[in-house]
C-alpha positions as CSV (number, residue, x, y, z in Angstrom):
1,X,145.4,-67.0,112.3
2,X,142.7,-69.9,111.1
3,X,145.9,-72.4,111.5
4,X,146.5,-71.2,115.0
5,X,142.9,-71.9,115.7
6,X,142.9,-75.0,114.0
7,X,145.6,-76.4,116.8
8,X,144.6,-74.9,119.3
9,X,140.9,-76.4,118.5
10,X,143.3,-79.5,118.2
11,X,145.7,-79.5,121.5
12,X,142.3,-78.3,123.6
13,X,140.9,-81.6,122.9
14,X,143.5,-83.9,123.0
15,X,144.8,-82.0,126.2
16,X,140.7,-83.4,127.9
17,X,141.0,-86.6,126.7
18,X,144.7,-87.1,128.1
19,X,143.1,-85.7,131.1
20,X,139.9,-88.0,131.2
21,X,142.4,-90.7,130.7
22,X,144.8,-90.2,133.2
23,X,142.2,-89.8,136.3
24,X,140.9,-93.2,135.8
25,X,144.3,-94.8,135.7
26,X,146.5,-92.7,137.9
27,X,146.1,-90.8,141.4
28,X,146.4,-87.5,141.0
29,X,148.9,-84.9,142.8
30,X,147.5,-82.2,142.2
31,X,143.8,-80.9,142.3
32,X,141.6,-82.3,139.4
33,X,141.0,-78.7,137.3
34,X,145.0,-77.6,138.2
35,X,145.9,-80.8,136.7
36,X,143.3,-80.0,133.5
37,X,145.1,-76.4,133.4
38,X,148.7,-77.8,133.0
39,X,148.1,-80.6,130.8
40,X,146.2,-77.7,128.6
41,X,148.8,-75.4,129.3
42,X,151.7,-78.4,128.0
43,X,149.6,-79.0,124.8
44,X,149.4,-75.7,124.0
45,X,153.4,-75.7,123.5
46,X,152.6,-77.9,120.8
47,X,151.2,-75.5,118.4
48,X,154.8,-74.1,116.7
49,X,155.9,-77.6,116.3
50,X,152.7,-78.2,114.7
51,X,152.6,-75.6,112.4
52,X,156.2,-77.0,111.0
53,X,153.8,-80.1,109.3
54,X,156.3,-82.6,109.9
55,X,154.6,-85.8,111.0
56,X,157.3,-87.8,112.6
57,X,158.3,-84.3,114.5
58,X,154.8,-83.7,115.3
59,X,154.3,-87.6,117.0
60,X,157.2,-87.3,118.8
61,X,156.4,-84.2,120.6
62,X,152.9,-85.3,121.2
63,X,154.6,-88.1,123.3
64,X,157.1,-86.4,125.1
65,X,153.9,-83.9,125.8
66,X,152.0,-86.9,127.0
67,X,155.0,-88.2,128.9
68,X,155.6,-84.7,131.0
69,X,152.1,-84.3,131.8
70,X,152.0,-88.0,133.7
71,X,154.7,-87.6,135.1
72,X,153.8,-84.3,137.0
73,X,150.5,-84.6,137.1
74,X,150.2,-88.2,138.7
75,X,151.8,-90.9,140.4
76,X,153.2,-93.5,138.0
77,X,156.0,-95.3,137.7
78,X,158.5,-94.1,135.0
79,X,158.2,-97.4,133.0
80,X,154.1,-97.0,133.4
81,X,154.3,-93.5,132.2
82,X,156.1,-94.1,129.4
83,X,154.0,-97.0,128.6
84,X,150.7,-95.2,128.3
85,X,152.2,-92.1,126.6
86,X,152.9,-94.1,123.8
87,X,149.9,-96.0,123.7
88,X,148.0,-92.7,123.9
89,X,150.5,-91.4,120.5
90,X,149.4,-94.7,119.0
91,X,145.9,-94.6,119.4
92,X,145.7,-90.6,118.0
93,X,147.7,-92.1,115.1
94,X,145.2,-94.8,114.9
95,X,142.3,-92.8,115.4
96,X,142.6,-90.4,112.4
97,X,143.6,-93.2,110.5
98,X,140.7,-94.8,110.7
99,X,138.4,-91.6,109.7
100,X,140.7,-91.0,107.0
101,X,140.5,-94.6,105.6
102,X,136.8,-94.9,106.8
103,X,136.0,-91.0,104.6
104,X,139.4,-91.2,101.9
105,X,138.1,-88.1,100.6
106,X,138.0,-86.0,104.1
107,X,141.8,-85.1,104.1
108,X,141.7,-83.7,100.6
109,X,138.7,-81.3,101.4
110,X,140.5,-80.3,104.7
111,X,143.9,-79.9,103.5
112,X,144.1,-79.1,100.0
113,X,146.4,-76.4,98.5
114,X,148.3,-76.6,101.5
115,X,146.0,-74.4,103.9
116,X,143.5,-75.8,106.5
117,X,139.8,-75.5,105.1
118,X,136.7,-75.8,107.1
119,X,136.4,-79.2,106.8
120,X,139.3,-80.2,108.5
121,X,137.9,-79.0,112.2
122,X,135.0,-81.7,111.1
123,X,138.1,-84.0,110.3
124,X,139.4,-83.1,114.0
125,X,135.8,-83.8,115.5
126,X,135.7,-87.3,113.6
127,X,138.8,-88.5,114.6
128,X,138.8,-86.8,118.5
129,X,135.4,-88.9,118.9
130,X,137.0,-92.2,118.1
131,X,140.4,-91.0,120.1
132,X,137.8,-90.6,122.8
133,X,135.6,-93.7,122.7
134,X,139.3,-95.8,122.3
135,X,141.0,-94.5,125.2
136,X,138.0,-94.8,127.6
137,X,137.6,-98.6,126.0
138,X,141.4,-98.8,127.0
139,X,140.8,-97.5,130.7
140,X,138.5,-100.5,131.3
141,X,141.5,-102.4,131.1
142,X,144.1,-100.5,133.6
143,X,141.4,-98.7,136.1
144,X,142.9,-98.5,139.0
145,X,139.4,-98.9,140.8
146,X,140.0,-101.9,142.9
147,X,136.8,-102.6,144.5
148,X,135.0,-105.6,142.7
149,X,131.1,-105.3,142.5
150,X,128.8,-106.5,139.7
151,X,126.2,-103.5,139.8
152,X,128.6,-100.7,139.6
153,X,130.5,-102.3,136.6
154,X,126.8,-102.7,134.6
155,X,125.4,-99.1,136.1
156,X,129.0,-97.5,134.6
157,X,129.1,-99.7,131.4
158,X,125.7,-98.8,130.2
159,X,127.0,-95.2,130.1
160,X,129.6,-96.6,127.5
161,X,127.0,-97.0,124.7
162,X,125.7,-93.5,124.7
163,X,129.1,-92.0,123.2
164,X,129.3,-95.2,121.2
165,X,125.8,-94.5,119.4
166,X,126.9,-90.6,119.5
167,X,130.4,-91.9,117.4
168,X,128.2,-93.3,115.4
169,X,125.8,-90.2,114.7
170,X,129.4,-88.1,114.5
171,X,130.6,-90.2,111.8
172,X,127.4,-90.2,109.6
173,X,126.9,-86.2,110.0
174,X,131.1,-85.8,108.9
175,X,130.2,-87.7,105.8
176,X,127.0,-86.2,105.0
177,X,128.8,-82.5,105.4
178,X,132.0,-83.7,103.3
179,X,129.6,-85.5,100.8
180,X,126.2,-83.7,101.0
181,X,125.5,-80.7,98.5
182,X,124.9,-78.6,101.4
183,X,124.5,-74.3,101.9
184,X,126.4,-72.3,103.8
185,X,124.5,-72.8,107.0
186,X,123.2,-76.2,107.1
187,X,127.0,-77.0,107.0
188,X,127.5,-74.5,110.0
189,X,124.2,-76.3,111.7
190,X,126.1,-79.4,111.1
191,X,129.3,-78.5,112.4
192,X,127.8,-77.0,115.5
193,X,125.7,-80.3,116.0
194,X,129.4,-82.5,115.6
195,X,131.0,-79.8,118.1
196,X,128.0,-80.3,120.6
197,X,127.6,-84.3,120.4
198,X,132.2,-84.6,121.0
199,X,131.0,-82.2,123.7
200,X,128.5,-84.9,125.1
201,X,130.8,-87.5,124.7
202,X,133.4,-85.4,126.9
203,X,130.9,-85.2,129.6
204,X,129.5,-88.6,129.6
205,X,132.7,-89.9,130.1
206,X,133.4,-87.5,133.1
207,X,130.2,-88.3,134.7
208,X,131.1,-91.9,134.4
209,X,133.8,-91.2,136.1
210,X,132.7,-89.3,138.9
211,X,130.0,-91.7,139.2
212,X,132.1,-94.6,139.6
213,X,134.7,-93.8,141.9
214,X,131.5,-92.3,143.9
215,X,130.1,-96.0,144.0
216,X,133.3,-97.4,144.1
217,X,133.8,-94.8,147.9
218,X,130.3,-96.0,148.7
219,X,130.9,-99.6,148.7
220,X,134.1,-99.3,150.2
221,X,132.4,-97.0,153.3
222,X,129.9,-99.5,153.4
223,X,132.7,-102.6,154.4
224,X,133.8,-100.0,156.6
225,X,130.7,-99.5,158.1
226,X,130.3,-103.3,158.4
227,X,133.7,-103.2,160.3
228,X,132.8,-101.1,163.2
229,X,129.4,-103.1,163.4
230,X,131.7,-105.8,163.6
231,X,133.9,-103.9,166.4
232,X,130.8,-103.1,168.1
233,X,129.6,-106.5,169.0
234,X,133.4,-107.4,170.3
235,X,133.7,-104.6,172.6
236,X,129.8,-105.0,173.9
237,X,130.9,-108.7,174.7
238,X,134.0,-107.1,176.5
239,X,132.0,-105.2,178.6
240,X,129.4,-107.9,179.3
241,X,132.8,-110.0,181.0
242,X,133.7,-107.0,182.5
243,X,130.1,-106.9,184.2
244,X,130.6,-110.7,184.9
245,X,133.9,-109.2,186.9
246,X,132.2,-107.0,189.0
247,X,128.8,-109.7,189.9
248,X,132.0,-112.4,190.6
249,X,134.0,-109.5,192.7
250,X,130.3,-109.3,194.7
251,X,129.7,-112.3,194.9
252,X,133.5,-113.8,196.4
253,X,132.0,-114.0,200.0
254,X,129.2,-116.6,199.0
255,X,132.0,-118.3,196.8
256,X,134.3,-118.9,200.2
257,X,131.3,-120.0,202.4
258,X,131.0,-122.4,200.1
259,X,134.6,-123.5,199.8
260,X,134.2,-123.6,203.7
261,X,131.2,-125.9,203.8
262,X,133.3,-128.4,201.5
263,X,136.5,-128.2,203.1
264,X,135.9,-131.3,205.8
265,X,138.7,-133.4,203.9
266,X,136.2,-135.1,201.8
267,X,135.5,-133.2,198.8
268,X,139.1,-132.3,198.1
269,X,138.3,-132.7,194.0
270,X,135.4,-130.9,194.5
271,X,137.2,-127.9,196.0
272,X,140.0,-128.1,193.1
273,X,137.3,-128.0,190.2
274,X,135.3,-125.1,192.1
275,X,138.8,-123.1,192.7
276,X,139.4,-123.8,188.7
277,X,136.5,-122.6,187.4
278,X,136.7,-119.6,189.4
279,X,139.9,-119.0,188.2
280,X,139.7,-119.4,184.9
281,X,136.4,-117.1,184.4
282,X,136.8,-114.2,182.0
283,X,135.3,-112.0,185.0
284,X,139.0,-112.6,186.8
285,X,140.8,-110.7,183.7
286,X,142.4,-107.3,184.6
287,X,140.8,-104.4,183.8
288,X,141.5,-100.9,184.3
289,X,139.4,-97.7,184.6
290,X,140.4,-94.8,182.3
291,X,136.7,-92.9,182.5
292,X,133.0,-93.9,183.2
293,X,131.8,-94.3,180.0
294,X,131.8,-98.7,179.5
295,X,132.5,-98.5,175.8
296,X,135.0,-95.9,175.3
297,X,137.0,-97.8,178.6
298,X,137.1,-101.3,177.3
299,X,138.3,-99.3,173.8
300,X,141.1,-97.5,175.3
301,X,142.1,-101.0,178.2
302,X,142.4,-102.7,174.8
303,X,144.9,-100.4,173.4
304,X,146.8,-100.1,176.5
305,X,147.5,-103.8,176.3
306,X,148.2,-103.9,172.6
307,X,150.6,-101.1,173.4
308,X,152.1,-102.6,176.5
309,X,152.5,-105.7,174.4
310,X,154.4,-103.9,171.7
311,X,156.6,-101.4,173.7
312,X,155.0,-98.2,173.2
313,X,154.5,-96.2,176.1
314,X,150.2,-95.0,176.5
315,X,149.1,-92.4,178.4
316,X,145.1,-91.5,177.7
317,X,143.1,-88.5,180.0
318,X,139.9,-88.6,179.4
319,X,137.8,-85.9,180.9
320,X,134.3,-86.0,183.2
321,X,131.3,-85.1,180.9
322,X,133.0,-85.3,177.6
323,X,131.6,-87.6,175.2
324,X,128.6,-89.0,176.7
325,X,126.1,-88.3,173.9
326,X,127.9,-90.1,171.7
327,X,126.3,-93.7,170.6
328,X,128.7,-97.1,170.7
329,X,129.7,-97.1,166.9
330,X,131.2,-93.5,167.1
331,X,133.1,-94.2,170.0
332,X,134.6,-97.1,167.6
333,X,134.5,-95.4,164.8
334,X,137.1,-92.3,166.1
335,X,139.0,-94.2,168.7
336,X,139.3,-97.4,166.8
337,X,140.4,-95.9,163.6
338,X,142.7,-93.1,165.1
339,X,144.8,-95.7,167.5
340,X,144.7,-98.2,164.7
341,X,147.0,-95.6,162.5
342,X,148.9,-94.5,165.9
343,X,150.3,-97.9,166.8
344,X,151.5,-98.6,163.3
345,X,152.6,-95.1,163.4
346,X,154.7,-95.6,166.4
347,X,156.0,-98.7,166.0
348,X,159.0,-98.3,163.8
349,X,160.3,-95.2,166.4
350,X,163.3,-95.4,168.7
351,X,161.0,-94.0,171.8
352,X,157.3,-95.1,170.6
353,X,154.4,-93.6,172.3
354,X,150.9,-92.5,172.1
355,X,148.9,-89.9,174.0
356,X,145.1,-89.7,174.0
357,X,143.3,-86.8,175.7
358,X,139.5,-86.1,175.7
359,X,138.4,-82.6,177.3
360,X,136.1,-79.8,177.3
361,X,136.6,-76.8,175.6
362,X,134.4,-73.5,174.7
363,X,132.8,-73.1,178.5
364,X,131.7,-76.9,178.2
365,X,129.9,-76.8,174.8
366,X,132.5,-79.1,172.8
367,X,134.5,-81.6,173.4
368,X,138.3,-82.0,172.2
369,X,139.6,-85.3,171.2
370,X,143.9,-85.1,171.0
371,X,145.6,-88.5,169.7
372,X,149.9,-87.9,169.5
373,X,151.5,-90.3,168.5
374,X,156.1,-90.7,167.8
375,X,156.2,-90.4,164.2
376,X,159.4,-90.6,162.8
377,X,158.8,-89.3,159.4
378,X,155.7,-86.8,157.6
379,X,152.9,-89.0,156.4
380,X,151.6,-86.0,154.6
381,X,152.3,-85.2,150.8
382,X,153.4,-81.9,149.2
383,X,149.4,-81.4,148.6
384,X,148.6,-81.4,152.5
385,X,146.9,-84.9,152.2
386,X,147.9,-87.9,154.7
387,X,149.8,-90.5,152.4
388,X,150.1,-93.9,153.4
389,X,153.1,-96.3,153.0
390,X,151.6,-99.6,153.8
391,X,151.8,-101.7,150.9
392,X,147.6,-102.7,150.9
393,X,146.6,-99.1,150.4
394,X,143.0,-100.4,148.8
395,X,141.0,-99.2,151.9
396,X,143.6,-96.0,153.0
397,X,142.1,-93.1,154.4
398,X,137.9,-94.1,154.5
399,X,139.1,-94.8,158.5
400,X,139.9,-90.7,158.8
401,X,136.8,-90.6,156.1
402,X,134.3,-92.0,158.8
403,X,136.3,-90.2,161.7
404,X,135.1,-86.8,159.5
405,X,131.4,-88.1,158.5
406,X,131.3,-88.5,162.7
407,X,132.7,-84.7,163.4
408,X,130.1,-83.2,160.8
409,X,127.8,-85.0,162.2
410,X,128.1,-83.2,165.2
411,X,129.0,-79.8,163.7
412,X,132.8,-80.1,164.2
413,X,136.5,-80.6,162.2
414,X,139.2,-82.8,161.8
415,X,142.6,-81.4,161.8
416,X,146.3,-83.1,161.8
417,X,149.5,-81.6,162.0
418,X,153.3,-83.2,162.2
419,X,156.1,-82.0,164.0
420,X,159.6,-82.5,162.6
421,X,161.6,-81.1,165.4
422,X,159.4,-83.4,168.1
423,X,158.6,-85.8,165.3
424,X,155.4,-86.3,166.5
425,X,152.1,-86.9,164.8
426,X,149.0,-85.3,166.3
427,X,144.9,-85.9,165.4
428,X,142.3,-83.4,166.7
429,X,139.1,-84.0,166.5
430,X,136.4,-81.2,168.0
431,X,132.9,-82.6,168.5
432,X,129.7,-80.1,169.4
433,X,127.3,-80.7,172.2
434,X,124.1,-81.5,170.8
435,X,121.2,-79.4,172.0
């Protein structure tokens, strides 16, 4: 019974740092605890083979253990997976290695006579803290965190140096239990206090982690931010020459009185130069109405063209009184992002084609924003989540990110749904009135 323990004391451990390791390098499939459960659930498999005390047997289990639980846990490459679950074999190996060199006397007090003594779970808790500290170190190296910044790397390295100095403390307590003349229950005390500072180091390290990818999300919303600022300010000028096209539309009956006056055969240039400049004024470019809203119009005109220019058929409703509360950087933010992924969507169908419809629903009190698009394959994964298969994937899905922050904003949902028999892709977004 105290052997089954022992392992299972064992497997638990390795089973959270494998974890721990494998978020910061990998995506995962699955969700983060359902992962935790079947990389626990694949160590725990490990406990007859263990129980055989056959080293070699024993290492190469552990990395065919570590091997199965990449491969279904996360997306990696075959040759990556196999890559890390070796390094991860050697660094255990190395780990207890170095407690047993650093303490030589720790594995004769733990395994002596054959059986597994107390001090072996304080042999576990040595050489777990240094696995732990290791593997993170390693992480540093093959992150796949992308964004570059300066002040998250020093906020998330300083956390690095409190399991380092709680190693250190580990270490020190191990050899003063193992060494130490101690009773009954100080060595208890002390065995709790090595259980409770590898339980600090578990937790600093998942912290760290959920506090970097937060700041890593952060700065990555914040560029995205920047980039409907950025749209902002292009579609405001677009509507300024739009307004320029209405004053010059006005204005064309003082601009052929005073052709008129100059057509007496002497100011022939003149006339030519006038005609030009009219002519060539951004207030003579086409423009179509599609509602009465100025920013949302010269949104959807641009996409019409973009579409006309690549083939795809556009069709866009939008409704009287829908969407007028909303301020100029939402209207970018949903439209923008939502046609950006519809054109690239649509371009590689036979048929390509987008339709956009804004209407009222619930007696008047929402608004309903519907973007199909031809989509000739399911860009969502097994797990219900939209995958993307363009090959710069650094910034995918923080544009349906600020299309959600938007519809919570204003009390509503995003949903998405693909059709295989019309193999179309639709995008609903409901937005509240505000009171």
């Amino acid at each position: 019974m105290n052997l089954i323990l022992y392992y299972l004391f064992v497997y638990l451990i390795e089973a959270i740092i494998l974890w721990l390791y494998c978020n910061r390098i990998f995506t995962s499939r699955k969700n983060t605890f359902l992962s935790l459960l079947i990389t626990i659930g694949m160590f725990s498999l490990l406990i007859p083979v263990a129980i055989l005390t056959n080293a070699a047997l024993n290492a190469f289990c552990s990395f065919i253990v570590y091997l199965c639980c990449i491969v279904l846990n996360y997306d990696s490459k075959p040759v990556w997976a196999l890559f890390h679950a070796l390094a991860l074999t050697i660094l255990m190996a190395l780990s207890e290695g170095l407690i047993a060199a650093a303490i030589p006397d720790i594995t004769i007090y733990a395994f002596r006579d054959g059986n597994i003594h107390s001090s072996a779970f304080t042999f576990v808790i040595l050489s777990k803290s240094v696995y732990l500290c290791i593997s993170q170190l390693v992480t540093r190296i093959f992150s796949k965190d992308t964004v570059n910044n300066a002040s998250i790397r020093k906020s998330t390295l300083m956390l690095y140096l409190i399991p380092v100095i709680s190693s250190i403390i580990t270490v020190s307590l191990g050899y003063i239990c193992l060494n130490g003349k101690l009773s009954g229950s100080d060595s208890v005390i002390v065995f709790i206090c090595l259980v409770l500072l590898l339980s600090i180091n578990i937790l600093t390290f998942y912290l760290q982690q959920d506090i970097s990818q937060k700041n890593v999300e952060y700065a990555r919303l914040q560029i995205e931010l920047q980039k409907e600022t950025d749209t902002e300010h292009y579609y405001n000028y677009v509507q300024e020459v739009n307004e320029k096209q209405h004053i010059l539309i006005h204005d064309i009956k003082n601009h052929l009185n005073t052709i008129s006056q100059l057509n007496d055969g002497k100011h022939i240039d003149e006339i030519t130069r006038y005609i030009n400049n009219i002519l060539g004024s951004d207030a003579l470019r086409k423009s179509k109405r599609y509602c009465k809203i100025d920013i949302l119009n010269v949104i959807i005109s641009r996409y019409a063209e973009q579409c006309n220019n690549s083939g795809i058929s556009f069709e866009a409703d939008i409704r009287a009184n829908t969407l007028e509360y909303l301020p100029a950087q939402d209207f970018t933010s949903i439209f923008c992002n939502l046609l950006d992924n519809a054109i690239d969507a649509s371009l590689s169908c036979y048929e390509p084609y987008i339709d956009c419809n804004v209407s009222l629903i619930r007696g008047g009190n929402a608004d309903l924003i519907s973007i199909a698009n031809s989509c000739k394959s399911s860009p969502l994964g097994h797990d219900g989540k939209l995958h993307s298969r363009k090959q710069d994937t650094g910034f995918h899905g923080y544009g349906l990110k600020s299309v959600k922050r938007i519809a919570d904003k204003y009390n509503g949902l995003l949903n998405y749904v693909y059709s295989e028999e019309k193999q179309e892709f639709r995008v609903v977004v409901m937005l509240e009135h505000p009171l």
